[in-house]
Backbone as XML, in Angstrom:
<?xml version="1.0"?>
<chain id="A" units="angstrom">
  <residue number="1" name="UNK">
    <atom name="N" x="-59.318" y="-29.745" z="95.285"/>
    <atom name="CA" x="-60.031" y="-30.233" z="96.441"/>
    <atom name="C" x="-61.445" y="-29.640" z="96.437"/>
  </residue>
  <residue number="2" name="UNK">
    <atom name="N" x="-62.585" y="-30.719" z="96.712"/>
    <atom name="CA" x="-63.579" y="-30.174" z="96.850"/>
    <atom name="C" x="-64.360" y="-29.959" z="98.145"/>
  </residue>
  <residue number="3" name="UNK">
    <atom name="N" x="-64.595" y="-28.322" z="98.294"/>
    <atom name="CA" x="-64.903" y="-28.581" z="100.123"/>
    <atom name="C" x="-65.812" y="-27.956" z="100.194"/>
  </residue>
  <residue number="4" name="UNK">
    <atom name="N" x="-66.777" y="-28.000" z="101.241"/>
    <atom name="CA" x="-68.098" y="-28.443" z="101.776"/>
    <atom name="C" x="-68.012" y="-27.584" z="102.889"/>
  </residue>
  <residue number="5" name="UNK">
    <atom name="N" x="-69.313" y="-26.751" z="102.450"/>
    <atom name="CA" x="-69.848" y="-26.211" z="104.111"/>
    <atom name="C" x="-70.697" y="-26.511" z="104.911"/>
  </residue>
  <residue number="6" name="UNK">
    <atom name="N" x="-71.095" y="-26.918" z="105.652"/>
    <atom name="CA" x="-71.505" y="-27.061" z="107.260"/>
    <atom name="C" x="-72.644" y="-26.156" z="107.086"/>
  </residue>
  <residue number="7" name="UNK">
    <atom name="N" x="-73.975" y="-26.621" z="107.492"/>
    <atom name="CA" x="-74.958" y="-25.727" z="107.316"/>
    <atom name="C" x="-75.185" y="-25.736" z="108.991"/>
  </residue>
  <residue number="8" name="UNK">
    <atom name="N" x="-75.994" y="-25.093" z="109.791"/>
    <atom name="CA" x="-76.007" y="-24.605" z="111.281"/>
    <atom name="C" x="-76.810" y="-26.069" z="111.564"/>
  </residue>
  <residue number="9" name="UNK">
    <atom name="N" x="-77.544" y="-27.178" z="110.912"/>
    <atom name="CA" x="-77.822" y="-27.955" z="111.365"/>
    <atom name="C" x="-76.780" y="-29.397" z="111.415"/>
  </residue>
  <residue number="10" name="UNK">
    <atom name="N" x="-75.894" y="-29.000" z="110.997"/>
    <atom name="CA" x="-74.489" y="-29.787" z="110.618"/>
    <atom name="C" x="-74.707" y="-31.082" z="109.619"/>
  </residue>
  <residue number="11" name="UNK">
    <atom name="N" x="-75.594" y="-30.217" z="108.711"/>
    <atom name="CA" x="-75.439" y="-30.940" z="107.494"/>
    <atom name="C" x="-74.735" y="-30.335" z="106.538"/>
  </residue>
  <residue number="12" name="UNK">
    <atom name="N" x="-74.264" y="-31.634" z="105.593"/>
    <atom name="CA" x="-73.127" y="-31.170" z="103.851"/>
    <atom name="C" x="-74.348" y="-31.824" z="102.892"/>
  </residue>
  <residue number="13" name="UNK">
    <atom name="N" x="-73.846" y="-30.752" z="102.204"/>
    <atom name="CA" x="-74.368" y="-31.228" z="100.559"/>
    <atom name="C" x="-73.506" y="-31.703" z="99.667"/>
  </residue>
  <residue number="14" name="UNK">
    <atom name="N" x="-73.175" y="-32.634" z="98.975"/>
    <atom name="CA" x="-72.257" y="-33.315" z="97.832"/>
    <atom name="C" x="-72.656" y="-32.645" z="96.794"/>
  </residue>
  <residue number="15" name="UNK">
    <atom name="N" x="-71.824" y="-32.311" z="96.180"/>
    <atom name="CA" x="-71.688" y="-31.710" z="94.650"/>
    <atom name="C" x="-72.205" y="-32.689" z="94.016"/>
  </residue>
  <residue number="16" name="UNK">
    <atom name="N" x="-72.619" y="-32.335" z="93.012"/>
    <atom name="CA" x="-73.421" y="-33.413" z="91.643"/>
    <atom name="C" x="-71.738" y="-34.117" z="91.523"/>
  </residue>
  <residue number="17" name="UNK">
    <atom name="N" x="-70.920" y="-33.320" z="91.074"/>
    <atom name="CA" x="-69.592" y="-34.155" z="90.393"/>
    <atom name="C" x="-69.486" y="-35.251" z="91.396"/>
  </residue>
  <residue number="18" name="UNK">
    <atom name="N" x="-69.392" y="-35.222" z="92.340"/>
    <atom name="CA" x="-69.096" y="-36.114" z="93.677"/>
    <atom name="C" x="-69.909" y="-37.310" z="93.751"/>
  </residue>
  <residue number="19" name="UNK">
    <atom name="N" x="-71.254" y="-37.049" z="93.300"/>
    <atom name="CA" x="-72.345" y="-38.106" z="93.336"/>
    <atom name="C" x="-71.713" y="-39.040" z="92.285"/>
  </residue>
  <residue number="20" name="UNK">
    <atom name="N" x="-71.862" y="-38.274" z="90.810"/>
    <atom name="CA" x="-71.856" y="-38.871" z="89.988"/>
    <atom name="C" x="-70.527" y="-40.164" z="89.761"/>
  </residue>
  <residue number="21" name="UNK">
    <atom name="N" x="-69.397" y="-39.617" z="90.428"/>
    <atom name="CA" x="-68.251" y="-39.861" z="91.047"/>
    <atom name="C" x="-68.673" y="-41.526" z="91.343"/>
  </residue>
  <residue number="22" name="UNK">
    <atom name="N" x="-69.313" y="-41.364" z="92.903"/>
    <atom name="CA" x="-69.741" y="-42.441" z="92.955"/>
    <atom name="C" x="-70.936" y="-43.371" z="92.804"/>
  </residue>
  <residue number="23" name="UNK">
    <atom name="N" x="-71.292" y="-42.803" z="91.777"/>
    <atom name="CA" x="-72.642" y="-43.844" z="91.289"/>
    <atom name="C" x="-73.681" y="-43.237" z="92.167"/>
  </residue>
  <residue number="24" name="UNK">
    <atom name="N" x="-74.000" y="-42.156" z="92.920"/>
    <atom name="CA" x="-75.379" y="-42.590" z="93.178"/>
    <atom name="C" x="-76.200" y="-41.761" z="92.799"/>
  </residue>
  <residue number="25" name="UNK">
    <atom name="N" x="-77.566" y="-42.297" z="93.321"/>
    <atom name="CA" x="-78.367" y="-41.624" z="92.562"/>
    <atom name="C" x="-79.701" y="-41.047" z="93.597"/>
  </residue>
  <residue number="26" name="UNK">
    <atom name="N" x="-80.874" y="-40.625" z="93.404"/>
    <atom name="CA" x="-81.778" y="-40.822" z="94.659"/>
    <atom name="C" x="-82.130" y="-41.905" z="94.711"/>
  </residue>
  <residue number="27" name="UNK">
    <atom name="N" x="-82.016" y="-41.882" z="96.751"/>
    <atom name="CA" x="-82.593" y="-43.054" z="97.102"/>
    <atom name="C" x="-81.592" y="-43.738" z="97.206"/>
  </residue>
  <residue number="28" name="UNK">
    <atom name="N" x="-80.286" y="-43.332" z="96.629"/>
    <atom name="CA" x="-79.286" y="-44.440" z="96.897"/>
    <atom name="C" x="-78.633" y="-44.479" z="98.408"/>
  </residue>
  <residue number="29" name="UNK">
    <atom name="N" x="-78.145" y="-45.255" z="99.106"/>
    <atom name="CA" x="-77.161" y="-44.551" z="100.727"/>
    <atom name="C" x="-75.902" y="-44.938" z="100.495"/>
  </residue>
  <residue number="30" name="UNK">
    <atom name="N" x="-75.033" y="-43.987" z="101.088"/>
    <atom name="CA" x="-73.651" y="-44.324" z="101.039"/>
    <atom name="C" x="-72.795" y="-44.417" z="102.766"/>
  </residue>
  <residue number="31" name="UNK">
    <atom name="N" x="-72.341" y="-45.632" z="102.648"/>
    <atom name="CA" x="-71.520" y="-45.821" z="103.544"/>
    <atom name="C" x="-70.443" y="-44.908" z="104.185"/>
  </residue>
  <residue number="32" name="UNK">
    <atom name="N" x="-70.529" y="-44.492" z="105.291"/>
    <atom name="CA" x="-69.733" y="-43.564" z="105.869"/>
    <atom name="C" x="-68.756" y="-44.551" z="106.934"/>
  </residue>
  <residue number="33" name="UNK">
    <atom name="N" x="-66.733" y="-43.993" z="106.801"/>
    <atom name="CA" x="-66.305" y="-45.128" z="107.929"/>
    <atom name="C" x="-65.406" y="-44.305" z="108.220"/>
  </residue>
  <residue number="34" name="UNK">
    <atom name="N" x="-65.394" y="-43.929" z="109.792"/>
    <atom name="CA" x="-64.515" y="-42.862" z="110.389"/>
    <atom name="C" x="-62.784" y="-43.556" z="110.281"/>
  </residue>
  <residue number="35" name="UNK">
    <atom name="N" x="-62.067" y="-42.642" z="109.864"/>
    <atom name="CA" x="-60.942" y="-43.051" z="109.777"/>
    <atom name="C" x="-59.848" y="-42.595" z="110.357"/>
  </residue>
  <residue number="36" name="UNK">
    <atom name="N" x="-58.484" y="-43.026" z="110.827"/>
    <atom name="CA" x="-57.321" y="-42.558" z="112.024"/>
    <atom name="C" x="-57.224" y="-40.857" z="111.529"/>
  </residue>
  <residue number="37" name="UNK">
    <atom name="N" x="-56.750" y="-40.027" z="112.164"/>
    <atom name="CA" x="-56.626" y="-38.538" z="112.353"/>
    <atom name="C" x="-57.575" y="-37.814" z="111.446"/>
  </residue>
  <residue number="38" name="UNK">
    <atom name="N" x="-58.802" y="-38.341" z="111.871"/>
    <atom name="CA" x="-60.125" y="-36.575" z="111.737"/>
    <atom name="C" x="-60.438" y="-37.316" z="110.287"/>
  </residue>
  <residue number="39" name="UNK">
    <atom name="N" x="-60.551" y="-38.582" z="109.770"/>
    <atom name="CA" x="-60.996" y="-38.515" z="107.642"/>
    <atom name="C" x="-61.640" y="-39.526" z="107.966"/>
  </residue>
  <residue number="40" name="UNK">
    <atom name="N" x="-62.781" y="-39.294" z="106.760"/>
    <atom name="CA" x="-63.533" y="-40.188" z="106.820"/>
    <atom name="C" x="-63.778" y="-40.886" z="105.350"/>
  </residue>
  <residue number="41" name="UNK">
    <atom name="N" x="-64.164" y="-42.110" z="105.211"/>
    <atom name="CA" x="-64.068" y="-42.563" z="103.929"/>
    <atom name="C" x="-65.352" y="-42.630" z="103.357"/>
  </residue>
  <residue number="42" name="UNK">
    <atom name="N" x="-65.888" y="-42.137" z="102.437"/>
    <atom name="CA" x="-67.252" y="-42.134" z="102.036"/>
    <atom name="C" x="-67.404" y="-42.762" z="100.313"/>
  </residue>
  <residue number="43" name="UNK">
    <atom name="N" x="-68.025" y="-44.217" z="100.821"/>
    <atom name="CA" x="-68.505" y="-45.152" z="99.716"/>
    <atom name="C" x="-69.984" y="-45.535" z="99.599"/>
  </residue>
  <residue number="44" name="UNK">
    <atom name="N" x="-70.441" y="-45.847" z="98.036"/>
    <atom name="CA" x="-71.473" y="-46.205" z="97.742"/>
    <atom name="C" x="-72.131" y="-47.534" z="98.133"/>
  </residue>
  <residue number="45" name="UNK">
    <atom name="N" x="-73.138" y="-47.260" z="99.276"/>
    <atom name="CA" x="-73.510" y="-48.887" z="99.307"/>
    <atom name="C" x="-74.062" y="-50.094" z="98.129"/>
  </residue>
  <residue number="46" name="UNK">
    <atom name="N" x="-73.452" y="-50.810" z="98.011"/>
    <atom name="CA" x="-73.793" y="-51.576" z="96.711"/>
    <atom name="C" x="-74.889" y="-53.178" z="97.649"/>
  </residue>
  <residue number="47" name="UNK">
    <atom name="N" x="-75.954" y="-53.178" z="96.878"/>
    <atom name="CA" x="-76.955" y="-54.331" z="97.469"/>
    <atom name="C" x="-75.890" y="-55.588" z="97.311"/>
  </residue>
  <residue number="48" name="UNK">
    <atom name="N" x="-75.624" y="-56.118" z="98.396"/>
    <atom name="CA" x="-75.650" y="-57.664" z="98.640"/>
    <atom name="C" x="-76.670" y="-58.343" z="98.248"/>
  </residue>
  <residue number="49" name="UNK">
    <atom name="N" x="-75.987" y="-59.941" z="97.704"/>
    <atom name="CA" x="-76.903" y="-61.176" z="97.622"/>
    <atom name="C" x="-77.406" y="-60.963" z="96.455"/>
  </residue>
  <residue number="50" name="UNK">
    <atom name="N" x="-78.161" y="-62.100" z="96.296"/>
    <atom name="CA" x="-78.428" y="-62.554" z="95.093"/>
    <atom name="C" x="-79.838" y="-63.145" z="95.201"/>
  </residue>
  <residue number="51" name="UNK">
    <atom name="N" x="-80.466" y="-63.382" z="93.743"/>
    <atom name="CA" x="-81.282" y="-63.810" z="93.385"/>
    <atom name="C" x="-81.677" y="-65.206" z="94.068"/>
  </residue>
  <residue number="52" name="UNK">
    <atom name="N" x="-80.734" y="-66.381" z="93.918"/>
    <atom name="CA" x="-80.876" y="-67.578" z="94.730"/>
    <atom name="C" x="-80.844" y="-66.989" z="96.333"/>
  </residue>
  <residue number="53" name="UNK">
    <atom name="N" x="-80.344" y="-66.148" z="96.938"/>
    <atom name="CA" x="-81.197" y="-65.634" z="97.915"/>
    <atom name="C" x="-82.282" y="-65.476" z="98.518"/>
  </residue>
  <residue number="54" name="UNK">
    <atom name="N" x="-83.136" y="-65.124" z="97.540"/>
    <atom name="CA" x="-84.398" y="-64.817" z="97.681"/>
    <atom name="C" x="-85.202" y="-66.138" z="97.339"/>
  </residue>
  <residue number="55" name="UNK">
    <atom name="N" x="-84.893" y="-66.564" z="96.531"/>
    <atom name="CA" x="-85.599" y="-67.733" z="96.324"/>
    <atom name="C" x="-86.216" y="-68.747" z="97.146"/>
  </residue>
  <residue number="56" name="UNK">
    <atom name="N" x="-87.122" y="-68.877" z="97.027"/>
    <atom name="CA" x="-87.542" y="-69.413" z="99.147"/>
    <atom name="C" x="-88.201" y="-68.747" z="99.682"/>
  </residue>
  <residue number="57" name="UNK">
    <atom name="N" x="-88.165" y="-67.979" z="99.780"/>
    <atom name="CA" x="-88.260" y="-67.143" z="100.742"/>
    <atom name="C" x="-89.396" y="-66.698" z="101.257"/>
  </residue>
  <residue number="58" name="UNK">
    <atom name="N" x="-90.537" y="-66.851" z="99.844"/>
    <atom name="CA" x="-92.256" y="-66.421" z="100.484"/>
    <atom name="C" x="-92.607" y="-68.128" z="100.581"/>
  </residue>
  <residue number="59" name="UNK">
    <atom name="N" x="-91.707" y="-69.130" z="100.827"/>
    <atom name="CA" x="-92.187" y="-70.220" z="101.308"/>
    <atom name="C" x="-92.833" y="-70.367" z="102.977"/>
  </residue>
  <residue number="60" name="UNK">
    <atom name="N" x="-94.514" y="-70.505" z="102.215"/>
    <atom name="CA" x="-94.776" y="-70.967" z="104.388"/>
    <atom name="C" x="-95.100" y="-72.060" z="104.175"/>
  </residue>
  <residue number="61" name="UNK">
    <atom name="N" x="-94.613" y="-72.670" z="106.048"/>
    <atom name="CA" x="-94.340" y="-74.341" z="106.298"/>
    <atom name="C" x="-96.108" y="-74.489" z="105.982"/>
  </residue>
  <residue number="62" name="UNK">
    <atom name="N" x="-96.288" y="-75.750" z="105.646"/>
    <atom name="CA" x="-97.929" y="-76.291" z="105.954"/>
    <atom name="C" x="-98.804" y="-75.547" z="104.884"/>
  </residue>
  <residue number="63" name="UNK">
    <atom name="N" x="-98.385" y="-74.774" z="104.036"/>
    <atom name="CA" x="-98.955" y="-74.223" z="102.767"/>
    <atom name="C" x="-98.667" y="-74.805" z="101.832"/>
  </residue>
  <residue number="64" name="UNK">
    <atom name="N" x="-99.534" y="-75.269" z="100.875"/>
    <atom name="CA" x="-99.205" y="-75.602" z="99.826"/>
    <atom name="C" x="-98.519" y="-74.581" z="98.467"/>
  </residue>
  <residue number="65" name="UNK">
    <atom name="N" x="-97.621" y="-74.982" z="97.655"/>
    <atom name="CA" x="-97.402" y="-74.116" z="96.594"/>
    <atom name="C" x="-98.158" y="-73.796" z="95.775"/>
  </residue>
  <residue number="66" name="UNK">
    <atom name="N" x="-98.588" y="-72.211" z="94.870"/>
    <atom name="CA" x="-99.260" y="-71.691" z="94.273"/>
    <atom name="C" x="-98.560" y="-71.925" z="92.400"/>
  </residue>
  <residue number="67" name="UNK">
    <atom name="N" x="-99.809" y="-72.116" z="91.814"/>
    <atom name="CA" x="-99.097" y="-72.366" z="90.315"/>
    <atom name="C" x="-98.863" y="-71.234" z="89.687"/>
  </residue>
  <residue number="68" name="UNK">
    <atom name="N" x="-98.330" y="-70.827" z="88.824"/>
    <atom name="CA" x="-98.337" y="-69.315" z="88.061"/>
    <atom name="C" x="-99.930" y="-68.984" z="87.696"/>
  </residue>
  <residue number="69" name="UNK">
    <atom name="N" x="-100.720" y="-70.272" z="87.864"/>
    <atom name="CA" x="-102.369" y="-69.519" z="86.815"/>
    <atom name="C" x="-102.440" y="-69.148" z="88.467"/>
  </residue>
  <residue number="70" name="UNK">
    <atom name="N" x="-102.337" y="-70.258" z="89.335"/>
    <atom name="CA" x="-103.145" y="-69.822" z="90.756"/>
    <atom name="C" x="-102.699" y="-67.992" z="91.063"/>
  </residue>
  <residue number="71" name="UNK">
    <atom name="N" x="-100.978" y="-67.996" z="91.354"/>
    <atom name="CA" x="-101.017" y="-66.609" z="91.502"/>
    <atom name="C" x="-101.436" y="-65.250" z="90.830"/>
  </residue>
  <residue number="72" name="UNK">
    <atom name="N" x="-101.578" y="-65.728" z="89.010"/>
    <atom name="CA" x="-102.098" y="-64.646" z="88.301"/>
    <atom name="C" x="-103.735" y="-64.280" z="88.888"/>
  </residue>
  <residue number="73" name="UNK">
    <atom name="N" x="-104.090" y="-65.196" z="89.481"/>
    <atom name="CA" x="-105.652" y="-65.005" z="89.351"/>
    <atom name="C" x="-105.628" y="-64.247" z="90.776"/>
  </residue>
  <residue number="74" name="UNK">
    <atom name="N" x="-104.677" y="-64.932" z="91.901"/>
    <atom name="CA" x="-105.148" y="-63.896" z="92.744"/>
    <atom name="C" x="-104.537" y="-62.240" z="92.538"/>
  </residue>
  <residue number="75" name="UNK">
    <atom name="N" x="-103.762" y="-62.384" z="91.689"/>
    <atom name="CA" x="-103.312" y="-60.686" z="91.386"/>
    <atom name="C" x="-104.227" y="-60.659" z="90.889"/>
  </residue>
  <residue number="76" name="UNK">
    <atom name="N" x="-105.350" y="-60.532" z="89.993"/>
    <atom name="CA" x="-105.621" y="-60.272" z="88.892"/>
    <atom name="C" x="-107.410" y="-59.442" z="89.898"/>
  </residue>
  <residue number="77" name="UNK">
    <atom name="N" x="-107.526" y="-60.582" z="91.041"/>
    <atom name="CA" x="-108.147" y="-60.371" z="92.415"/>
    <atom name="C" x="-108.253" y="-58.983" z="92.790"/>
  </residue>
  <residue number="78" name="UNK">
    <atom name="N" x="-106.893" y="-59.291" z="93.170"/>
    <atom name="CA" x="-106.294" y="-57.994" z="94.083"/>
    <atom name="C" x="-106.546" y="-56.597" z="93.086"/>
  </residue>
  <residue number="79" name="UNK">
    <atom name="N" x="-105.837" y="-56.912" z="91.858"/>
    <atom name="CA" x="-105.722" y="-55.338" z="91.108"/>
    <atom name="C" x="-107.929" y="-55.167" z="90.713"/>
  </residue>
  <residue number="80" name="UNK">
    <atom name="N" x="-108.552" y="-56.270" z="91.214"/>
    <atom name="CA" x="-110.459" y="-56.129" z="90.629"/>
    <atom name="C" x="-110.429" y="-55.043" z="91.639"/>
  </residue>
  <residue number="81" name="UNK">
    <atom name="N" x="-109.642" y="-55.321" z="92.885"/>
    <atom name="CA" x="-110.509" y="-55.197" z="94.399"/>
    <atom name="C" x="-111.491" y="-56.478" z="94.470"/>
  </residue>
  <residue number="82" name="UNK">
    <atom name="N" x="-110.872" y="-57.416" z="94.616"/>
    <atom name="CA" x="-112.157" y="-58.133" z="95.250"/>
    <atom name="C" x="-111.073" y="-58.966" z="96.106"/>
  </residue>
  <residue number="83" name="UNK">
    <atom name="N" x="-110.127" y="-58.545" z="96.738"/>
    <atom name="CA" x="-109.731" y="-59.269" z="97.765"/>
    <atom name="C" x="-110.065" y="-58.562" z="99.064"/>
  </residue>
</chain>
């Protein structure tokens, strides 16, 4: 069993083994879900959705669509500074 102390601000630290355990890494968050008599279940949040998700999505109504030269040029803008 691996157990965990309580620091005075009532935070735990996870052991590396524990992380690694479940996949995470920095930056990653893990799901916490209180469970019947005092346990709690602690899982790795994994990203939902998908690619066709997103797709759409920087669509605005009454704008026309940008071509790949149109958007390279305004990056290309942006990274001059001249936007």
């Amino acid at each position: 069993m691996n157990a965990l102390t309580v620091t005075a601000k009532g935070q735990i630290t996870l052991k590396k083994d524990l992380l690694q355990h479940l996949g995470i890494h920095p930056g990653d968050k893990l799901s916490i879900d209180k469970m019947p008599g005092g346990e709690i279940r602690i899982r790795a949040e994994r990203p939902s959705g998908s690619i066709a998700d997103f797709c759409g999505s920087l669509k605005r109504e009454g704008q026309p669509s940008l071509s790949i030269e149109e958007m390279n040029e305004i990056i290309g803008k942006g990274w001059a500074g001249e936007l």
